[in-house]
N, CA, C and O atoms as a GROMACS GRO file, in nm:
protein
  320
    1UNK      N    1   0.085  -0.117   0.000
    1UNK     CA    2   0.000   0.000   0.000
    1UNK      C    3   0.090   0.123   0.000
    1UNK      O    4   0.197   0.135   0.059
    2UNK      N    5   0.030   0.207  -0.072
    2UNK     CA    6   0.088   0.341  -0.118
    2UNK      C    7   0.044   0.413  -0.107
    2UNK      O    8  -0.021   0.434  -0.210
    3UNK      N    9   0.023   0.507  -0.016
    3UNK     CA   10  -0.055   0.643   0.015
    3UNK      C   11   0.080   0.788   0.044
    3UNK      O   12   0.181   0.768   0.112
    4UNK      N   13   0.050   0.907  -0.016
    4UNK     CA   14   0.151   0.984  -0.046
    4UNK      C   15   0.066   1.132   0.024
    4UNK      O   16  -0.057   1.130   0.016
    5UNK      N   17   0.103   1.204   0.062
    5UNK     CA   18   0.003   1.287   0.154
    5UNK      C   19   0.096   1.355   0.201
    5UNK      O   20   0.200   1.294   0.222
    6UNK      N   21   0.091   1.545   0.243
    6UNK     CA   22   0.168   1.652   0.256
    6UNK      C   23   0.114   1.688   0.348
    6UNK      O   24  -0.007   1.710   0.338
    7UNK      N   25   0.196   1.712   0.501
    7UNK     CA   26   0.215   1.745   0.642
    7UNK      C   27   0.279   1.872   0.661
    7UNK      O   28   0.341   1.887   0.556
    8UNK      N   29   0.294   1.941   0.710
    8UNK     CA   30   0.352   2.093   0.736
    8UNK      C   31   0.366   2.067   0.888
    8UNK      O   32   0.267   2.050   0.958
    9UNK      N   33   0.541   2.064   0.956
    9UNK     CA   34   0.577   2.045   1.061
    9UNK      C   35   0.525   2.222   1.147
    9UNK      O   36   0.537   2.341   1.118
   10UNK      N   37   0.485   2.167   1.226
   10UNK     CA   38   0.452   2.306   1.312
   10UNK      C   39   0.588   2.386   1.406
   10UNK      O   40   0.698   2.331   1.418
   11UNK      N   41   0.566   2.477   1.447
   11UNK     CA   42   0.707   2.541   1.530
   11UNK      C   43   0.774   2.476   1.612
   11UNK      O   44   0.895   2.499   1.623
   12UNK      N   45   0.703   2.371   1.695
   12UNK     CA   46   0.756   2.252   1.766
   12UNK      C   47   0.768   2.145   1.721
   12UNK      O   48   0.757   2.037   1.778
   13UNK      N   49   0.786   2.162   1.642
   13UNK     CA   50   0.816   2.016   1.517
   13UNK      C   51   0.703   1.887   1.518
   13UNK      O   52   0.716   1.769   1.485
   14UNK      N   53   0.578   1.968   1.573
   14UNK     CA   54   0.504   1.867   1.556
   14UNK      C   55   0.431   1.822   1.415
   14UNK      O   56   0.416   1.910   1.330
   15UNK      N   57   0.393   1.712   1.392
   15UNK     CA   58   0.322   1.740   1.228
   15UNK      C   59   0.213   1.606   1.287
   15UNK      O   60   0.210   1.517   1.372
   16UNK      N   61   0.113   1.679   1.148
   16UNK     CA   62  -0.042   1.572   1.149
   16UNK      C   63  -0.036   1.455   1.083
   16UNK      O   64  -0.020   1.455   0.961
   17UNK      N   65  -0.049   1.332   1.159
   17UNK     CA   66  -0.043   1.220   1.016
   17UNK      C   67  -0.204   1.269   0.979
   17UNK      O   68  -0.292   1.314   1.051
   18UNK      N   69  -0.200   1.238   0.830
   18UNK     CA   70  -0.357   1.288   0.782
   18UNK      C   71  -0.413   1.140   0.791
   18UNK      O   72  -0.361   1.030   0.769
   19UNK      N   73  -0.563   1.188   0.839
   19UNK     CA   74  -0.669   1.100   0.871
   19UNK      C   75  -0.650   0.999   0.781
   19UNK      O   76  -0.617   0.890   0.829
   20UNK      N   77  -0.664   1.009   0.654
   20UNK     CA   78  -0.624   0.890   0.584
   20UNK      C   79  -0.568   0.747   0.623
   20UNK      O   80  -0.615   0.633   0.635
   21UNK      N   81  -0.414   0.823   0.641
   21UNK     CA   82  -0.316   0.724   0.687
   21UNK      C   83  -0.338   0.679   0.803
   21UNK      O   84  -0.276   0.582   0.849
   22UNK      N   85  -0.469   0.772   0.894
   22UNK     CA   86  -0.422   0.727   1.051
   22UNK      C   87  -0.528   0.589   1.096
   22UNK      O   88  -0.521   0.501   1.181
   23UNK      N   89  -0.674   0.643   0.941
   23UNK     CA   90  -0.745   0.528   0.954
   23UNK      C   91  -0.691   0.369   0.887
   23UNK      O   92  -0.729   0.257   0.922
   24UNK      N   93  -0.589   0.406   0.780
   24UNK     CA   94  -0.556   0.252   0.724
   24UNK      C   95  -0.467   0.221   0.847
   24UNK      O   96  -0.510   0.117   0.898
   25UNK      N   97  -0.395   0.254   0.894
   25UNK     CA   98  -0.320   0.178   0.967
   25UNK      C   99  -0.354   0.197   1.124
   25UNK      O  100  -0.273   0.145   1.200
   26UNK      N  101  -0.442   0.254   1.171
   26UNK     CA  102  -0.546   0.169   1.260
   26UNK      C  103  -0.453   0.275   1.401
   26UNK      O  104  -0.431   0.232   1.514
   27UNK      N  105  -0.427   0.373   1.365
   27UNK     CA  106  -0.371   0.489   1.490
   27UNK      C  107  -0.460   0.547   1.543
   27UNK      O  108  -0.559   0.601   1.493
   28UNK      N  109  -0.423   0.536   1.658
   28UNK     CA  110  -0.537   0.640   1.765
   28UNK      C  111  -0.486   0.702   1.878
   28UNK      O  112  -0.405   0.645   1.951
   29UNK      N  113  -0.529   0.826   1.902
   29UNK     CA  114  -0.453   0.869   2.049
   29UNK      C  115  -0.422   0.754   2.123
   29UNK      O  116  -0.476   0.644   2.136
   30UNK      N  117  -0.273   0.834   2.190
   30UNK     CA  118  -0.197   0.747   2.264
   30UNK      C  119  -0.113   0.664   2.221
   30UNK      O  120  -0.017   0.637   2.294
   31UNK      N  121  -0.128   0.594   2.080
   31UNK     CA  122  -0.054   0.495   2.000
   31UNK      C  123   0.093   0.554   1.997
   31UNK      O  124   0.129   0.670   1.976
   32UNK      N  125   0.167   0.442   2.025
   32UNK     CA  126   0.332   0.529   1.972
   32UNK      C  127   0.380   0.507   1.824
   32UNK      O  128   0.302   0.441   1.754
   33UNK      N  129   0.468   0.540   1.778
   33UNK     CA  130   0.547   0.570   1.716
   33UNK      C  131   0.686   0.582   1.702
   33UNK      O  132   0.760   0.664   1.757
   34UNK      N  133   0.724   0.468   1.599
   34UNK     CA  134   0.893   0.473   1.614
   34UNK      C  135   0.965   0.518   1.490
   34UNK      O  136   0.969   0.450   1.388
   35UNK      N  137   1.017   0.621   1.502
   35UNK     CA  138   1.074   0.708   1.344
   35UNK      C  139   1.266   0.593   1.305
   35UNK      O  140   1.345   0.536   1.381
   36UNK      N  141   1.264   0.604   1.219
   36UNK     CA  142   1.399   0.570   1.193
   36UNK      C  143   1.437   0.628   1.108
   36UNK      O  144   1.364   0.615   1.010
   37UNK      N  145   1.559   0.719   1.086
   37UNK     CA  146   1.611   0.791   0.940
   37UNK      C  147   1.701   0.669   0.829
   37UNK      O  148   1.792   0.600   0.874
   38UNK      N  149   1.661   0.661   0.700
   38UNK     CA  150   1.717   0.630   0.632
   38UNK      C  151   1.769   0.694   0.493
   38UNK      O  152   1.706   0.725   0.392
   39UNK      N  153   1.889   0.700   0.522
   39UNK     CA  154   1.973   0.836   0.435
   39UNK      C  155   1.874   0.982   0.414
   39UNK      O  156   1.907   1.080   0.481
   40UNK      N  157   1.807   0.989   0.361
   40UNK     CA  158   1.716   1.110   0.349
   40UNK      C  159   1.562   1.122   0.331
   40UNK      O  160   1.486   1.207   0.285
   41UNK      N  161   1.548   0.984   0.394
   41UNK     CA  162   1.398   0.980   0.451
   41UNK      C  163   1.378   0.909   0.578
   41UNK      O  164   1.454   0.833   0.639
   42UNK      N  165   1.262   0.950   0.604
   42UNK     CA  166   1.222   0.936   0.774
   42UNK      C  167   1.099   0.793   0.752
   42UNK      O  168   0.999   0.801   0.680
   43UNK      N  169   1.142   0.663   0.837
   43UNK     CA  170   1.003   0.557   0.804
   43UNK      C  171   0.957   0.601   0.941
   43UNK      O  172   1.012   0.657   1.037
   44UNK      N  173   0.826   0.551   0.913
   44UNK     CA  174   0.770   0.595   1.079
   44UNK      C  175   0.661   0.464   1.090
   44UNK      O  176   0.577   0.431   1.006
   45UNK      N  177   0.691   0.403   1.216
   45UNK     CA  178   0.658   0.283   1.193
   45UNK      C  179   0.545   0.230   1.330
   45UNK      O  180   0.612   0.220   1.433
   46UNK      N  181   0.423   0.200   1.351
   46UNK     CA  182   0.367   0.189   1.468
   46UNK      C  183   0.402   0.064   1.553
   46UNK      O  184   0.398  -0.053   1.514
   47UNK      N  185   0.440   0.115   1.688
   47UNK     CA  186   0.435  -0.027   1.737
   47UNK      C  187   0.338  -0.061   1.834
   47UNK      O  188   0.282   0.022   1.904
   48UNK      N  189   0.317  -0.200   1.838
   48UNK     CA  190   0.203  -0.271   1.903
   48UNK      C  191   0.200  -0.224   2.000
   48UNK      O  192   0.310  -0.195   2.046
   49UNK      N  193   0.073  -0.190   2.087
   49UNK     CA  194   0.036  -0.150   2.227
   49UNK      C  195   0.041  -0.267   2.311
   49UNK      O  196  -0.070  -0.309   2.340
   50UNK      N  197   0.136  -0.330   2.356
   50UNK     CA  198   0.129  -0.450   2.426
   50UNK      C  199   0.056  -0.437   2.588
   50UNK      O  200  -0.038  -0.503   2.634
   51UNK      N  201   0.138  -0.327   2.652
   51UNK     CA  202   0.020  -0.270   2.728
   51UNK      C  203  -0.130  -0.249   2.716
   51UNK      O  204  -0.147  -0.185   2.820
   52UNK      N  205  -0.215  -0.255   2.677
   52UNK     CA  206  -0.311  -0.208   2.615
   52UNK      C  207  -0.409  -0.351   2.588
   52UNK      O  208  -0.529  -0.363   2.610
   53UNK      N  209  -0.315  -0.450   2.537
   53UNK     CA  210  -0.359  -0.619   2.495
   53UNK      C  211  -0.339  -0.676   2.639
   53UNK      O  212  -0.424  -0.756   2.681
   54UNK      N  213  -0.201  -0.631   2.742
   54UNK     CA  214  -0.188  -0.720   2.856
   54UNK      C  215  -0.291  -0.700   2.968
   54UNK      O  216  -0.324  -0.771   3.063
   55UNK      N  217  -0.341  -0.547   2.914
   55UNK     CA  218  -0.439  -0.491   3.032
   55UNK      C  219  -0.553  -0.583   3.004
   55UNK      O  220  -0.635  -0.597   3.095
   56UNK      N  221  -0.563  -0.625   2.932
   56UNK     CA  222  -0.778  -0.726   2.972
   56UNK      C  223  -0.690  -0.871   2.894
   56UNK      O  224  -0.771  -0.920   2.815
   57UNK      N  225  -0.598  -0.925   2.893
   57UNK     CA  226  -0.544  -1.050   2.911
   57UNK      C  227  -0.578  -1.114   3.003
   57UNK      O  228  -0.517  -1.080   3.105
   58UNK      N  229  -0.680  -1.230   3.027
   58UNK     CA  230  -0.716  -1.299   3.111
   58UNK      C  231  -0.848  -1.268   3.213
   58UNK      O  232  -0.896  -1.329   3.308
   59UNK      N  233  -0.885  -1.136   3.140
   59UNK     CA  234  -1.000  -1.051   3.242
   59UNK      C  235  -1.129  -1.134   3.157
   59UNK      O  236  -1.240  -1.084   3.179
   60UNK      N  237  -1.128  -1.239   3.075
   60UNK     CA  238  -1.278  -1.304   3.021
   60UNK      C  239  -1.315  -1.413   3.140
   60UNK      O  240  -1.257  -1.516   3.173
   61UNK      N  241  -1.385  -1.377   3.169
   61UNK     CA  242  -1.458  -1.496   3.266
   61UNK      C  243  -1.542  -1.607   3.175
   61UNK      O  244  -1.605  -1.587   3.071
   62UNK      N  245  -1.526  -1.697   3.229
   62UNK     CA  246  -1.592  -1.820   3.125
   62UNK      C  247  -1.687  -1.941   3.210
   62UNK      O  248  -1.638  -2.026   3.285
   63UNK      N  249  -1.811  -1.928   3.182
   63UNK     CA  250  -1.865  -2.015   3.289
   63UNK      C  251  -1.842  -2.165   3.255
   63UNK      O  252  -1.936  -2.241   3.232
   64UNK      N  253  -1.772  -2.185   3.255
   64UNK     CA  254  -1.715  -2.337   3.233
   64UNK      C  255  -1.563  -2.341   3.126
   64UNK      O  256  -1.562  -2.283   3.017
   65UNK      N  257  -1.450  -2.414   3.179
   65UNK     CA  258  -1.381  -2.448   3.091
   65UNK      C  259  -1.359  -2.460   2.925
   65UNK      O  260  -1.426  -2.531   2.850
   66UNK      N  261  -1.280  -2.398   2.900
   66UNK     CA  262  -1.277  -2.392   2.735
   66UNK      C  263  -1.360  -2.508   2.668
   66UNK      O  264  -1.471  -2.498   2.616
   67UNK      N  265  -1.268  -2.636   2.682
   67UNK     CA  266  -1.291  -2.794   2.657
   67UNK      C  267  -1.384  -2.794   2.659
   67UNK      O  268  -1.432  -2.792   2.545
   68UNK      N  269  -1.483  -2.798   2.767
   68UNK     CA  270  -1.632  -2.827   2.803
   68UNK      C  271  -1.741  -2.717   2.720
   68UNK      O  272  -1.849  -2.762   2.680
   69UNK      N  273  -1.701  -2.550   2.693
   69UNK     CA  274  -1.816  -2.526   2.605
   69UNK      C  275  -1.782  -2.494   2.480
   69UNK      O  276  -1.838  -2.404   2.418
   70UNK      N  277  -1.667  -2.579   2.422
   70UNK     CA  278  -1.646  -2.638   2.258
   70UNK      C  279  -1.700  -2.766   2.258
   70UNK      O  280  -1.720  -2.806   2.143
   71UNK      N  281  -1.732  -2.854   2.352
   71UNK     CA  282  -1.777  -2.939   2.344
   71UNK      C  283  -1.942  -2.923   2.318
   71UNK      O  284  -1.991  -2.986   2.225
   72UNK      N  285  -2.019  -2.845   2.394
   72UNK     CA  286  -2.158  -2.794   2.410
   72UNK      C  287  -2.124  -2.732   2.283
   72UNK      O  288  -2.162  -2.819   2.204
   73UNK      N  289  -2.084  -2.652   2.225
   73UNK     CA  290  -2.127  -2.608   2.084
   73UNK      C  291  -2.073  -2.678   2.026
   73UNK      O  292  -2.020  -2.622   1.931
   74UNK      N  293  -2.047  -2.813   2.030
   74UNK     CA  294  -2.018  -2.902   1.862
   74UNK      C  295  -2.109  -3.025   1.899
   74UNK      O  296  -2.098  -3.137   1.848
   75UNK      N  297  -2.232  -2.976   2.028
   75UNK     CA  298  -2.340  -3.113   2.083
   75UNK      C  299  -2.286  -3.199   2.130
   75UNK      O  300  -2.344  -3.301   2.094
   76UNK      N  301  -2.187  -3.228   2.207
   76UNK     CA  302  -2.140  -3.312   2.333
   76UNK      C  303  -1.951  -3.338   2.303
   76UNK      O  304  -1.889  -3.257   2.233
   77UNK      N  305  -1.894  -3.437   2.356
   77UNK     CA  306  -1.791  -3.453   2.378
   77UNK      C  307  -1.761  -3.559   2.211
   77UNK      O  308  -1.800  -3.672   2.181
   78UNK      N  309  -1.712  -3.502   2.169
   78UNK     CA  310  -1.619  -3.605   2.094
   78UNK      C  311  -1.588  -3.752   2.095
   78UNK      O  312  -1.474  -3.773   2.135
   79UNK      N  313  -1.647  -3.845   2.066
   79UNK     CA  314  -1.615  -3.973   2.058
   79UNK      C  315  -1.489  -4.064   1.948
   79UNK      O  316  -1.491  -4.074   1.825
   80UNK      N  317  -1.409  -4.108   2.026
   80UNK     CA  318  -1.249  -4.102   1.977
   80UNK      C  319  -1.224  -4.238   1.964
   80UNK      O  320  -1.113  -4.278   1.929
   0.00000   0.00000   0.00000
């Protein structure tokens, strides 16, 4: 994917990614950002919020064991 789009750095060197880019690649406040220079361009690259995935990691409550309601939705236990 190729999207090409003109930013104007502000006095504090801040600049806008345009909405465009911020909806294909799925940015939202708070998301970081890791720049790397290569010879005379800048990649800017998002990285995963792992914080963010670790925070409700394990917070699903399940009224019964995995095993047991794959078993109830495929109509009982597997005969082997």
């Amino acid at each position: 994917m190729r999207m090409a789009n003109i930013a104007t750095i502000s006095e504090k060197g801040q600049v806008t990614i345009p909405k465009k880019i911020r909806d294909a690649l799925g940015i939202r406040t708070g998301d970081q950002l890791e720049f790397e220079v290569r010879g005379d361009a800048i990649r800017v690259k998002k990285n995963p919020d792992l914080d963010r995935l670790a925070s409700v990691y394990g917070s699903l409550k399940l009224p019964a064991p995995v095993d047991q309601l794959i078993d109830e939705m495929r109509g009982g236990p597997a005969d082997l």
